[in-house]
C-alpha positions in Angstrom: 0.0 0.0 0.0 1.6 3.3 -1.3 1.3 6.6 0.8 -1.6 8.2 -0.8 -3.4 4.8 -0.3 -2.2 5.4 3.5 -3.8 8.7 3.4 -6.7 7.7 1.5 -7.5 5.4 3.6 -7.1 7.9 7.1 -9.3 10.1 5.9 -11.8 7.5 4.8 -11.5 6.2 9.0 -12.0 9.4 10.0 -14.9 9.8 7.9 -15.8 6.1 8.7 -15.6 6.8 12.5 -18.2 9.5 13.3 -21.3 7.4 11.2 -20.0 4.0 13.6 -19.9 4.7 16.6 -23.2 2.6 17.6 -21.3 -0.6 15.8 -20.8 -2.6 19.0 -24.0 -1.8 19.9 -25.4 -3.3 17.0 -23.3 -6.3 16.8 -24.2 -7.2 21.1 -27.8 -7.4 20.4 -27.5 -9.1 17.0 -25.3 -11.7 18.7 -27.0 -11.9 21.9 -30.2 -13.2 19.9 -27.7 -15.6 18.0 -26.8 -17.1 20.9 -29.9 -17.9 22.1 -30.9 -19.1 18.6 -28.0 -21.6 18.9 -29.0 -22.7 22.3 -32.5 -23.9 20.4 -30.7 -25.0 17.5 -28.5 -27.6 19.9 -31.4 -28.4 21.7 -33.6 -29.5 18.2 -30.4 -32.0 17.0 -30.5 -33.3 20.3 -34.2 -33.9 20.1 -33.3 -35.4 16.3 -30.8 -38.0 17.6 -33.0 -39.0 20.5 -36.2 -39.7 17.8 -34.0 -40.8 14.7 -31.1 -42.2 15.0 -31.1 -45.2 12.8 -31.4 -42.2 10.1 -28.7 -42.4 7.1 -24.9 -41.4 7.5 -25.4 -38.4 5.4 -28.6 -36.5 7.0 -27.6 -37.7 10.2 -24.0 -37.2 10.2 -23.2 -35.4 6.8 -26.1 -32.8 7.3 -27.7 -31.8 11.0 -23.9 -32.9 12.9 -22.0 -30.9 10.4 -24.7 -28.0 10.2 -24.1 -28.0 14.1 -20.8 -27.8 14.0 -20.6 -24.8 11.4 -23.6 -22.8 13.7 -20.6 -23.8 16.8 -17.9 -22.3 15.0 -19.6 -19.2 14.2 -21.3 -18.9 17.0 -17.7 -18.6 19.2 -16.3 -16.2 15.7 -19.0 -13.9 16.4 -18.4 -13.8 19.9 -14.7 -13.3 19.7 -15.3 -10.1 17.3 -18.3 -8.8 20.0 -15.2 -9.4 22.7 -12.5 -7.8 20.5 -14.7 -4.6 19.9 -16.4 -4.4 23.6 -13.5 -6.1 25.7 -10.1 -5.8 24.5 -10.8 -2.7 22.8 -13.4 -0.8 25.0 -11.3 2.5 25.1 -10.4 2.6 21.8 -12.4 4.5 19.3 -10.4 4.0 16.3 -10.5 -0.1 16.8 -14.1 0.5 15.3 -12.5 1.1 11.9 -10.6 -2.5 11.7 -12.6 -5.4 11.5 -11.3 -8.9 13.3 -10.1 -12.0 11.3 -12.9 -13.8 13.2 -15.5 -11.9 11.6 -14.4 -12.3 8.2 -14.3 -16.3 8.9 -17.8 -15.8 10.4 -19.0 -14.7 6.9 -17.7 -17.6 5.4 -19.0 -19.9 7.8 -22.7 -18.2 7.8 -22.1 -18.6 3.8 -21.3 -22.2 4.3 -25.0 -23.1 6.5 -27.1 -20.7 4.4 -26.0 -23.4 0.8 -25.7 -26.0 3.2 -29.9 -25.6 3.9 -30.6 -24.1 0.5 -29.3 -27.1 -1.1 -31.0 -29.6 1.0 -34.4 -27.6 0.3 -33.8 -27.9 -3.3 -33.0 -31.7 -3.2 -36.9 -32.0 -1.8 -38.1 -29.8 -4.5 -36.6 -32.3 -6.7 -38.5 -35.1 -5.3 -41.6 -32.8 -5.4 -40.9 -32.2 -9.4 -41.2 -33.9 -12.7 -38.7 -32.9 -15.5 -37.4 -30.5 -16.9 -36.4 -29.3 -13.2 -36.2 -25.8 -14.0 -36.6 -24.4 -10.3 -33.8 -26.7 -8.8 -31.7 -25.8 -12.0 -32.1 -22.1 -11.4 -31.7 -22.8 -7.4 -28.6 -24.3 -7.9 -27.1 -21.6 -10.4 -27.9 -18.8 -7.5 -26.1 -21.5 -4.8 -23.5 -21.8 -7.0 -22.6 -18.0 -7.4 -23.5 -17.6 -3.5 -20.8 -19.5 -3.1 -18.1 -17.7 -5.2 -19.5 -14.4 -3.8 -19.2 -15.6 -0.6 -15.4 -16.9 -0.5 -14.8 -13.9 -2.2 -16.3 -11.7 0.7 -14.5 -13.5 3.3 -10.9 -13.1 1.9 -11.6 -9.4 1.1 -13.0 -8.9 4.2 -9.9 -10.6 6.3 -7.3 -8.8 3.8 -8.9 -5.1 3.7 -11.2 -4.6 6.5 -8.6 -5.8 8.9 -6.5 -2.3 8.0 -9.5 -0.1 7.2 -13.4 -1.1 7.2 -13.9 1.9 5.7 -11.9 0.9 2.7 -13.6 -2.4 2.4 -17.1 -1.3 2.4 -15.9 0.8 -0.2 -14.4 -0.7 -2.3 -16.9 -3.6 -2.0 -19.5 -2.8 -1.2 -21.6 -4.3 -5.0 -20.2 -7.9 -3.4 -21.9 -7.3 0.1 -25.3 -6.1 -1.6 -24.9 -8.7 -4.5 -24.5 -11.5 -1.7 -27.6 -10.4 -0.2 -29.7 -10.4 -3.2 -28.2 -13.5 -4.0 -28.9 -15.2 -0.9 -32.7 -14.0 -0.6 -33.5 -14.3 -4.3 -32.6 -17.9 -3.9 -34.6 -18.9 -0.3 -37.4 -16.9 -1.9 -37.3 -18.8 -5.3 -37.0 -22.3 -2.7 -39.5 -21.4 -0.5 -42.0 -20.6 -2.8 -41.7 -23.4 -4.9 -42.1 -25.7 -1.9 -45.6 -24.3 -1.1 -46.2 -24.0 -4.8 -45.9 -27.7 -5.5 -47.4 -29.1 -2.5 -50.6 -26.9 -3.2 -50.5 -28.8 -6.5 -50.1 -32.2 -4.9 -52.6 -31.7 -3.0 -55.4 -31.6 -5.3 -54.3 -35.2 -5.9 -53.6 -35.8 -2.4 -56.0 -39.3 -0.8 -58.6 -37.8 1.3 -56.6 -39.4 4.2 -53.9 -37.7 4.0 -55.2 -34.0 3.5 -54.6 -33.2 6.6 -51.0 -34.3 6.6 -50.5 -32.2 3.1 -52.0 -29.1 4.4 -49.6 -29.0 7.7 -47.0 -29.5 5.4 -48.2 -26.5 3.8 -48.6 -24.5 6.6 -44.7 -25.5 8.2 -43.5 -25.1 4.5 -45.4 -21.3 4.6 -44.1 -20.3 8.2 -40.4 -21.6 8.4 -40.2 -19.7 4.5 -41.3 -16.7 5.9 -39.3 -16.6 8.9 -36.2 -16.4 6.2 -37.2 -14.6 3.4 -38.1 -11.7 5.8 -34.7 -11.8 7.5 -33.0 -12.1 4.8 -35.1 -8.9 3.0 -35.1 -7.0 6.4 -31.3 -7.1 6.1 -30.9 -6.2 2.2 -33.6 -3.3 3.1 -31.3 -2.0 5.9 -28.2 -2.6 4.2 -29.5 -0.7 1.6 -30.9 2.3 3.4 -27.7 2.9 5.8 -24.8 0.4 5.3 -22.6 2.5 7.8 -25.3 2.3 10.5 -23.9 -1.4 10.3 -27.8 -2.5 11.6 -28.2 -5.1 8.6 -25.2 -6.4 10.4 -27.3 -7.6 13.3 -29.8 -8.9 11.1 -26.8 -10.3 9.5 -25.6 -12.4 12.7 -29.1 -13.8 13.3 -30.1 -15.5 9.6 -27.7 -18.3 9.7 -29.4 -19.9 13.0 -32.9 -18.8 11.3 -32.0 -21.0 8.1 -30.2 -23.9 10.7 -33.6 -24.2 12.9 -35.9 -24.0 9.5 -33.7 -26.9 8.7 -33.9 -29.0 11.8 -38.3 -28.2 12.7 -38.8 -29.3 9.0 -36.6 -32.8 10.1 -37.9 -32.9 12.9 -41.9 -33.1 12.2 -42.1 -36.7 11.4 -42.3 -36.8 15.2 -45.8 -34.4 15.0 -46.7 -36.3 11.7 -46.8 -39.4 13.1 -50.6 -38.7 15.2 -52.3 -37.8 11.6 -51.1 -41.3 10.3 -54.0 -43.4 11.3 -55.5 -44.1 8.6 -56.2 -46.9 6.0 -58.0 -47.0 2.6 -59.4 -50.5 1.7 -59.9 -51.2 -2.6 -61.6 -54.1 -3.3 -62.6 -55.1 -6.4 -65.3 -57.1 -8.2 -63.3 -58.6 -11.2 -60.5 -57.4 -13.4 -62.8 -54.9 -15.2 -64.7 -53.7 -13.2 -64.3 -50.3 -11.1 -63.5 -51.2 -7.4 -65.6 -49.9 -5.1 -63.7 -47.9 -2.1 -64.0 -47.6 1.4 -62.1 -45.8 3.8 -62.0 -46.6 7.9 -60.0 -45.7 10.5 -60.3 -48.8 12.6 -58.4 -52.1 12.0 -59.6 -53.8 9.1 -60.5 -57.1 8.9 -58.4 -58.6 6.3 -60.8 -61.6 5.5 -61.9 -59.2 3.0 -59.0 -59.9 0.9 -59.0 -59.2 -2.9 -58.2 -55.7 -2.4 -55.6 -53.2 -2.4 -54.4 -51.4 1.0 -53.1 -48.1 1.4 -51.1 -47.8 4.5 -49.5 -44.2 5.5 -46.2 -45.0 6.9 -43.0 -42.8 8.4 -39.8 -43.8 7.2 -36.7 -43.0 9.0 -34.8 -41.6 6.8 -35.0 -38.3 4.3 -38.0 -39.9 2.3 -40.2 -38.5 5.8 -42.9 -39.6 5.1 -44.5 -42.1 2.2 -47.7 -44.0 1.4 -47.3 -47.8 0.2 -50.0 -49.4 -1.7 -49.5 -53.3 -1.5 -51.8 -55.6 -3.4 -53.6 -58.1 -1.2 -53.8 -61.6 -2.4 -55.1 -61.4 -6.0 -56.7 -58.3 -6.0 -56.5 -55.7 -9.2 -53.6 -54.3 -10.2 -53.2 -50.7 -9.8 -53.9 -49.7 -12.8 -57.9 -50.9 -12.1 -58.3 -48.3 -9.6 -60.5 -45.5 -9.8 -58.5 -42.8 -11.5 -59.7 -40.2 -8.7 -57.8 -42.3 -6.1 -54.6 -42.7 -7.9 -53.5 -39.0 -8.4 -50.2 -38.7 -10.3 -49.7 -42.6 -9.9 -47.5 -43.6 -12.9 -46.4 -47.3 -13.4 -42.7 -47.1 -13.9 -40.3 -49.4 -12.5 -37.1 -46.8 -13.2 -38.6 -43.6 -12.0 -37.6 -41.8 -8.9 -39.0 -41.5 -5.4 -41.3 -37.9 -5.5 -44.9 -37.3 -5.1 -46.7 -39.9 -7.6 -43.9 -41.9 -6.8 -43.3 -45.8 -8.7 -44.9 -48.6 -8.9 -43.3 -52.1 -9.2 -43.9 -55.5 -8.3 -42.3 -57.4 -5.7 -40.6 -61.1 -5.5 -44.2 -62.3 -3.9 -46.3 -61.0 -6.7 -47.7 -58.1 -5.0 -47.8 -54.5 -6.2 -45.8 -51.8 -4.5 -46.7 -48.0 -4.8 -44.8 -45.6 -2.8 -45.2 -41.7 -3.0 -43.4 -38.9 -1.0 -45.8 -36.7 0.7 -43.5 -34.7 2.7 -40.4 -31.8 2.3 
């Protein structure tokens, strides 16, 4: 750095340090309200390993452990730069002006949860979606470019706004507002799709299981909201007053929003598990003719055979929540029940797990239809 960089950037500090003075301020309630968002978030993968734990390596392990770990690590980076601005430096003005190494690794790791849960979200939609899968596609582009943007804020942030804040926000202050945008065009674009296609599915939905669809719905509608907002509330503030350093709060606080979205939308096969009581009965009078349906909440007595059953089950793994439709005995085949009942129901041994799921027949002769229902 040449002298008139040196001087360039004094003058910028001086400028920089009469609109800042309320940035510790800012940062202790911001961080305050993260710590007591991890304190939930640790409490929710405890409740996850106490109800699933023979879930798969990579959700268990690969995807709520390592999420944990990431909200741990930024937890203590955000406290260290609260400390280094309120503690170490309490008498010192000018310190406001530098940024700490910890806060520069605290944008990376906050980058890291935010595709971390993105991603995960856009793997359901997936499942939700038949092809071309346009939404995931474009989903994926804006992860991808978050997390270019992000690395990219980090290093600039540890290299420049250690010396001068000032200088940093100026100079880039398009890749702050651009990973903003970035971030809440893509939970927006996730979100939305989520409620979009379960609205859809619903309409093909087994009267059984309406009620399981539409508190899907409702969780799908509340835990979106909860991040969208943040995540415009801090583009908004950023926007309106990036010195006032307010949007960094709101900042602090989204990465335990998107980690606890994450784990309450795991976590509801628990709350799932009382609507899943039911059990729909086909029976049919000959290979021709349309079955005749009837739906009871009690045990069924099987003696009824010739008939298809349609069981809601909870699996323990990612697939949440599924029906299976077995054939009984020698009952008709799926494709002899009444179209109203069979929804998106698609007889295809190769095709994927996702709401209209696959039908295919097993060693014993019965048929097996299993369909996601859940995100």
């Amino acid at each position: 750095m040449g002298n008139e960089d040196i001087c360039h950037s004094q003058l910028l500090d001086d400028l920089f340090l009469e609109s800042t003075i309320t940035l510790p301020r800012v940062l202790e309630v911001g961080i305050m309200i993260s710590g007591i968002l991890f304190g939930v978030v640790t409490s929710q993968v405890y409740v996850y390993h106490q109800n699933f734990p023979n879930d798969r390596l990579w959700l268990k392990i690969g995807l709520v452990d390592t999420v944990w770990f990431l909200e741990f690590a930024h937890t203590g980076c955000a406290l260290h730069a609260l400390y280094f601005y309120s503690v170490m430096h309490y008498d010192d003005p000018e310190i406001i002006t530098k940024a700490p190494v910890t806060l520069g690794l605290a944008a990376l790791l906050h980058g890291i949860i935010t595709v971390m849960v993105q991603g995960f979200f856009t793997y359901r939609i997936v499942q939700l979606t038949q092809k071309p899968y346009i939404i995931p596609f474009l989903s994926i582009v804006l992860i991808l470019i978050q997390i270019v943007a992000v690395t990219m804020l980090s290093v600039e942030t540890i290299r420049v706004g250690t010396r001068s804040l000032a200088l940093f926000l100026t100079q880039w202050e398009w890749l702050v507002t651009m990973t903003l945008v970035l971030r809440t065009l893509a939970d927006v674009l996730v979100s939305g799709a989520l409620v979009w296609h379960l609205c859809i599915e619903r309409q093909n939905a087994y009267k059984n299981t309406l009620k399981i669809v539409d508190k899907l719905i409702q969780w799908a509608v509340e835990t979106g909201m909860i991040t969208s907002l943040l995540g415009i509330a801090t583009l908004i503030s950023n926007r309106a007053s990036t010195h006032s350093f307010i949007w960094l709060a709101w900042l602090s606080i989204l990465p335990k929003a998107f980690s606890n979205t994450l784990l309450a939308n795991i976590n509801s096969r628990v709350h799932l598990r009382d609507l899943q009581s039911s059990e729909i009965i086909v029976r049919s009078r000959s290979a021709h003719s349309a079955p005749r349906i009837d739906q009871t909440r009690d045990q069924i007595n099987m003696e009824k055979s010739r008939g298809v059953r349609v069981t809601v089950t909870t699996q323990s793994d990612v697939e949440m929540n599924t029906f299976e439709i077995t054939q009984v005995h020698d009952g008709p085949e799926l494709g002899d029940i009444d179209s109203s009942y069979q929804g998106n129901h698609k007889e295809d041994q190769k095709s994927e797990l996702r709401i209209g799921g696959h039908v295919k027949k097993d060693k014993g002769g019965s048929w097996r239809h299993r369909c996601i229902v859940a995100i």
